[in-house]
FILUM-432231 format. One line per 2 residues: for each residue z, x, y of N, C-alpha, C, O. Coordinates in Angstrom, 3 decimals. Atoms other than C-alpha are relative to their C-alpha. Example, Ala and Ser with C-alpha at 12.3 -4.5 7.8 and 13.67 -1.06 7.14 Angstrom:
# FILUM-432231
0.000,0.890,-1.190,7.800,12.300,-4.500,0.000,0.900,1.200,0.665,1.936,1.181 | -0.060,-0.820,-1.190,7.140,13.670,-1.060,0.730,-0.770,1.090,0.899,-0.261,2.198;
***
This chain:
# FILUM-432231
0.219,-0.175,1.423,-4.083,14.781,41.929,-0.531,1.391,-0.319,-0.198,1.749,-1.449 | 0.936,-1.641,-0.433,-6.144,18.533,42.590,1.100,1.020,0.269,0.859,2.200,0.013;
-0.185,-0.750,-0.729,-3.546,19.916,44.134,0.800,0.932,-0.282,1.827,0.444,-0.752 | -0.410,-1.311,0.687,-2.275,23.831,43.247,1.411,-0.379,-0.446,2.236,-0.929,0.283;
-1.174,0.052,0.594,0.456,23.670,41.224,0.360,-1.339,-1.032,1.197,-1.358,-1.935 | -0.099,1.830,0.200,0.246,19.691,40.315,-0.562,0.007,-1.807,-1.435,0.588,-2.451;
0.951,0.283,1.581,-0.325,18.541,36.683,0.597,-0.442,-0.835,1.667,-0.727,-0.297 | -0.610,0.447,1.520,0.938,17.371,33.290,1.031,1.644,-0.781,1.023,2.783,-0.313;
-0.509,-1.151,0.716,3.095,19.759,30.768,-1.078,1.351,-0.379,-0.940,2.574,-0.407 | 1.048,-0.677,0.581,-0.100,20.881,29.557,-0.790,1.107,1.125,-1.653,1.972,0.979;
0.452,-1.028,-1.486,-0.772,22.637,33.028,0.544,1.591,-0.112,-0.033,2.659,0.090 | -0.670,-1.404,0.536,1.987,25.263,31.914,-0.843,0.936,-0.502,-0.785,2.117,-0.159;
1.105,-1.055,0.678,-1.054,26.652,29.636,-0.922,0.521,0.684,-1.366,1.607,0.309 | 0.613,-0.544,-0.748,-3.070,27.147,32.138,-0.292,0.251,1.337,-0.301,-0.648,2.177;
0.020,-1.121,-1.362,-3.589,29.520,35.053,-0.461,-0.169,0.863,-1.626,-0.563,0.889 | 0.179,0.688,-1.539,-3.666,28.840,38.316,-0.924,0.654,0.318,-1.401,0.158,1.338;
1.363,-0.088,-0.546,-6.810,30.952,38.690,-1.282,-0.869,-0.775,-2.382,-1.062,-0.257 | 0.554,0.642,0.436,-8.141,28.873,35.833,-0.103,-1.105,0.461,-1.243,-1.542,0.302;
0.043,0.925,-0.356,-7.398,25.944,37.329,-0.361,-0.151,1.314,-0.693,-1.246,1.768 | 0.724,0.106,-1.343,-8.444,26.836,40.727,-1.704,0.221,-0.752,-2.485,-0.660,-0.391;
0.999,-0.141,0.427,-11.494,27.815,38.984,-1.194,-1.627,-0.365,-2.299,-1.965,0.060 | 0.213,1.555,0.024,-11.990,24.074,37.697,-0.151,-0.706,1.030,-1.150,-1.335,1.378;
0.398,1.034,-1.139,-11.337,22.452,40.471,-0.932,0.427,0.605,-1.570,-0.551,0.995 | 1.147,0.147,-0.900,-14.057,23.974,42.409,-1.201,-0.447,-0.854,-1.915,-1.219,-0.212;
1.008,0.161,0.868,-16.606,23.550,39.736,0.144,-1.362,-0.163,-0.879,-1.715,-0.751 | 0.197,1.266,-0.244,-15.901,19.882,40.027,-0.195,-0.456,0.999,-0.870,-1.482,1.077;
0.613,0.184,-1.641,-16.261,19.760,43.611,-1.492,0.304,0.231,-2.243,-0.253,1.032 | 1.311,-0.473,-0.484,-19.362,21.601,43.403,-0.740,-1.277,-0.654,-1.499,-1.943,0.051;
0.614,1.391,0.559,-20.495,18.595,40.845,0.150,-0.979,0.765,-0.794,-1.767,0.693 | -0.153,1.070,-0.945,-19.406,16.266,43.255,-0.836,0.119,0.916,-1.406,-0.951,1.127;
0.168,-0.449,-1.264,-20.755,17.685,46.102,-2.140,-0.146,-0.528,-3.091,-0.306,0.237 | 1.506,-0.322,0.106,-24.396,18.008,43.939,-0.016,-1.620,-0.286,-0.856,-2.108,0.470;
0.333,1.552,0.339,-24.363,14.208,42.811,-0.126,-0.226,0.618,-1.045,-1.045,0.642 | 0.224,0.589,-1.399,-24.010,13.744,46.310,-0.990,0.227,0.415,-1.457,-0.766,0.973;
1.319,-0.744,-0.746,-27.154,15.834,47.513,-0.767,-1.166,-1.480,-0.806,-2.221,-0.848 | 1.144,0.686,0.903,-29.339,13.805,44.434,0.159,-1.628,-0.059,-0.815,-2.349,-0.275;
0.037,1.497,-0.305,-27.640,10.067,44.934,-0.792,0.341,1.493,-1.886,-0.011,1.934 | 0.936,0.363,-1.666,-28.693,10.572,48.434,-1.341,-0.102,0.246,-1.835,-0.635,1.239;
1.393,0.340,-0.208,-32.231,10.830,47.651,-0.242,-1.614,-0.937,-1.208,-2.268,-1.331 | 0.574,1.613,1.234,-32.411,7.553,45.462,-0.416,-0.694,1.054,-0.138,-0.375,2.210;
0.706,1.520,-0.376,-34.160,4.439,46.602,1.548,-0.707,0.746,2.300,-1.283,-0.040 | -0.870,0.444,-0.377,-31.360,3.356,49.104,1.492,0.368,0.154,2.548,-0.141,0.528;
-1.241,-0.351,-0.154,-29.250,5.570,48.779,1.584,-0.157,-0.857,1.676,-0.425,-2.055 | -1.732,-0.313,1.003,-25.206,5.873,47.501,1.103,-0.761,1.034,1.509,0.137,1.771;
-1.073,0.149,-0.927,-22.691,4.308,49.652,1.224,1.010,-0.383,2.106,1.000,0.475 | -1.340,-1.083,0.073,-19.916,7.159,48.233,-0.881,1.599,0.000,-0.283,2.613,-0.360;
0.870,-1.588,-0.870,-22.883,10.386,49.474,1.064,0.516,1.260,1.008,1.683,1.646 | -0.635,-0.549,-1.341,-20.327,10.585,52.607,1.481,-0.174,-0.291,2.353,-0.037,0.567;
-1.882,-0.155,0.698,-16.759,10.283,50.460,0.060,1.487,0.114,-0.929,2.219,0.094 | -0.463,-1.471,0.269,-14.898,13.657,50.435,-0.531,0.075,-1.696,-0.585,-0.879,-2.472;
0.657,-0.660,1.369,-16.424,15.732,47.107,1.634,-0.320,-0.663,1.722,-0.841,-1.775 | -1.143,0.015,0.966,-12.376,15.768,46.286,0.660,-1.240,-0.200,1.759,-1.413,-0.726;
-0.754,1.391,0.336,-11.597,12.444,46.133,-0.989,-0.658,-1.087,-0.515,-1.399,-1.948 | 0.926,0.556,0.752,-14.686,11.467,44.332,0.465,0.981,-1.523,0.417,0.338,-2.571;
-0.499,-0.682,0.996,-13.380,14.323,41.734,1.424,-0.869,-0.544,1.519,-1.424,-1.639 | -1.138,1.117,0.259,-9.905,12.376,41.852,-0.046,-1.131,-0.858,0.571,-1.410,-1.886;
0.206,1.206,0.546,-11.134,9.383,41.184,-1.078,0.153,-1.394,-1.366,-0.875,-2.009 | 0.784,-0.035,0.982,-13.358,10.429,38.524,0.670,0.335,-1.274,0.309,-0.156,-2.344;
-0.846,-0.191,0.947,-10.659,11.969,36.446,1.037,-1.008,-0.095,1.707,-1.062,-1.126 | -1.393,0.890,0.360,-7.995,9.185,37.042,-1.018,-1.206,-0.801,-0.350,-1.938,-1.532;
0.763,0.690,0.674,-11.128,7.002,35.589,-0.363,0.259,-1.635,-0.619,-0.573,-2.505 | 0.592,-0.862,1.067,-12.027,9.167,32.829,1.336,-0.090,-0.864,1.283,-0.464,-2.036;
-1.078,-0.118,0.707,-8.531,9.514,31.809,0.613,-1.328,-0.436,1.178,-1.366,-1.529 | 0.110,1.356,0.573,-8.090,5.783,31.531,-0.557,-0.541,-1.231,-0.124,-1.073,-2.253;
0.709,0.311,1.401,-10.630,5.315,29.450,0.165,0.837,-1.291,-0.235,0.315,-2.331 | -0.026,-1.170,1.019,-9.940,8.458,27.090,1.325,-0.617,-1.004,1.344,-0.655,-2.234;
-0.852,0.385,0.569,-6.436,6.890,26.708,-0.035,-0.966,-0.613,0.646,-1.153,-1.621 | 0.142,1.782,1.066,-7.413,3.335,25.513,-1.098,0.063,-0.700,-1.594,-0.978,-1.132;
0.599,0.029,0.857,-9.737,4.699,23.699,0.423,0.948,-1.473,-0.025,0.936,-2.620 | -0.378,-0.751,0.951,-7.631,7.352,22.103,0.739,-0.600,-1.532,1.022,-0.040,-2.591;
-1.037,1.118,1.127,-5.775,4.794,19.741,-0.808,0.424,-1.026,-1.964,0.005,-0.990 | 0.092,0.135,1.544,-6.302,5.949,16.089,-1.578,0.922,0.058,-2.352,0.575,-0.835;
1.025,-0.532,-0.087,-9.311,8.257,16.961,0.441,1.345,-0.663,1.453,1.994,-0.399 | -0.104,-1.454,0.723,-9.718,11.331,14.675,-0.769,0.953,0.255,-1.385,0.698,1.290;
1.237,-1.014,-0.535,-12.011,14.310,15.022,-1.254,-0.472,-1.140,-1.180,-0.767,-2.333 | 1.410,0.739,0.979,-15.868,13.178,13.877,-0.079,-1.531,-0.022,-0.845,-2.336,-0.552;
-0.123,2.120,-0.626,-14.758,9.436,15.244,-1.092,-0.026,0.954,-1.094,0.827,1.841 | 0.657,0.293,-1.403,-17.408,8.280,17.543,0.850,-0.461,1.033,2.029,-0.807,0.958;
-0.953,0.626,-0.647,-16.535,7.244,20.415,-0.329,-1.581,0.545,-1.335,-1.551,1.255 | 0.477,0.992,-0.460,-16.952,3.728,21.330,0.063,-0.297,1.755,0.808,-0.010,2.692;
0.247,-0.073,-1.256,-18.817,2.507,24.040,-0.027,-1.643,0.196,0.925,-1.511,0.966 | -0.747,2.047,0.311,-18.119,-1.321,23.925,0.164,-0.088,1.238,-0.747,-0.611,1.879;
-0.267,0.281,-1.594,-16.630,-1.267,27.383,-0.755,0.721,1.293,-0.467,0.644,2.488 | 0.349,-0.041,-1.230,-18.921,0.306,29.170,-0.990,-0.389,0.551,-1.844,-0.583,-0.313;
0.782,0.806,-0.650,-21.175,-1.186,31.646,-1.402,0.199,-0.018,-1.896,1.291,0.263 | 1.300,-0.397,0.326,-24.528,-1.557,30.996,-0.681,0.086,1.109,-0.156,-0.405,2.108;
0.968,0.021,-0.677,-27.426,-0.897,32.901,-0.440,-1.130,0.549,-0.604,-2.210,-0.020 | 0.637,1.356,-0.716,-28.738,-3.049,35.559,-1.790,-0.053,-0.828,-2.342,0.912,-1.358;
1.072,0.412,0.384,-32.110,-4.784,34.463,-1.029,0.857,0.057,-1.616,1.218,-0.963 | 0.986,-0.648,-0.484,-34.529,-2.759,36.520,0.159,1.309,-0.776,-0.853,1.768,-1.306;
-0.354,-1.121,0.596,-33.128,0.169,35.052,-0.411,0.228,-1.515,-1.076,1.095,-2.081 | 0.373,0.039,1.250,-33.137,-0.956,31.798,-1.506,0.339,-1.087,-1.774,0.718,-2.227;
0.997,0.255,0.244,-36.354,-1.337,31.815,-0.855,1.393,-0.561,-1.673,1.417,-1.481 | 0.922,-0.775,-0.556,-37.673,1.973,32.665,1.119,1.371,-0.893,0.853,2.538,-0.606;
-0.714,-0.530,0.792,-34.836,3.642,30.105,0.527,-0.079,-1.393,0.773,-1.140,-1.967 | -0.194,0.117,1.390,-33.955,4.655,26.809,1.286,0.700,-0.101,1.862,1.466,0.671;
-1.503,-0.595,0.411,-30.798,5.372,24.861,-0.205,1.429,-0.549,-1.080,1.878,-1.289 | 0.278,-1.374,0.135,-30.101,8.812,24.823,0.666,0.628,-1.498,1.671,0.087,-1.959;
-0.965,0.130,0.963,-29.094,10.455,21.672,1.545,0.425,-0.500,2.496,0.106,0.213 | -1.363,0.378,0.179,-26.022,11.066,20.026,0.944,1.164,0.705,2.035,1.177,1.275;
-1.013,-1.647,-0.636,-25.155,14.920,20.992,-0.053,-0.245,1.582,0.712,0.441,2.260 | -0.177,-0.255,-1.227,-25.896,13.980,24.470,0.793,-0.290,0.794,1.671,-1.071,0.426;
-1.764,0.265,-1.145,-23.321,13.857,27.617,-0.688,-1.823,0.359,0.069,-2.778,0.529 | 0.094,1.199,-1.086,-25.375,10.750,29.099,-0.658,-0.990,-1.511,-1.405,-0.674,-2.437;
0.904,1.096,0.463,-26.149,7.271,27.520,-1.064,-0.471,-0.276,-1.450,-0.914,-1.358 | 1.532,0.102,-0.572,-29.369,6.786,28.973,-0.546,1.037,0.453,0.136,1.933,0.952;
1.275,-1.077,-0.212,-32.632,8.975,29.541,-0.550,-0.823,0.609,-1.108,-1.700,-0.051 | 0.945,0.748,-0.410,-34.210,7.329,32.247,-1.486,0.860,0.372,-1.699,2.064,0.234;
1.672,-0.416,-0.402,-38.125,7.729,33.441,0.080,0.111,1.528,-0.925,0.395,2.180;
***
């Protein structure tokens, strides 16, 4: 799914140093989620996945949801979050909803 040259129509627009550019900058995110799940309470079971598959799978996820959510969405639409999975209990507990401009859901403690 990463790989030089690979992509949609919309790839045409952009440049294979741009897009090499991207992909590492998602690897490097991968690669840092990995160094900070690994310190949690027990750990990550996907800390020892390749950084590029965890990128893979994050965009073929992302893009799922973007599409079934794109139905009839305009610019200044929220976006609904209906389907996504809430917080386990413990978590809940010890977290608040984050607000609206932000990337993440939750602000935990």
């Amino acid at each position: 799914a990463l790989s030089k040259g690979e992509g949609s129509a919309f790839s045409r627009d952009v440049s294979e140093d741009d897009a090499d550019g991207a992909r590492r900058a998602l690897v490097a995110a991968a690669r840092k989620w990995q160094a900070e799940a690994s310190d949690l309470p027990g750990g990550h079971p996907l800390v020892e996945a390749d950084p590029l598959k965890l990128v893979e799978d994050y965009l073929d996820r992302t893009h799922m949801a973007v599409d079934m959510d794109a139905e009839g969405w305009k610019p200044g639409t929220k976006w609904s979050l209906d389907r996504a999975t809430p917080l386990p209990k413990r978590l809940r507990e010890r977290c608040r909803e984050a607000g609206e401009r932000s990337p993440f859901m939750s602000l935990c403690d």
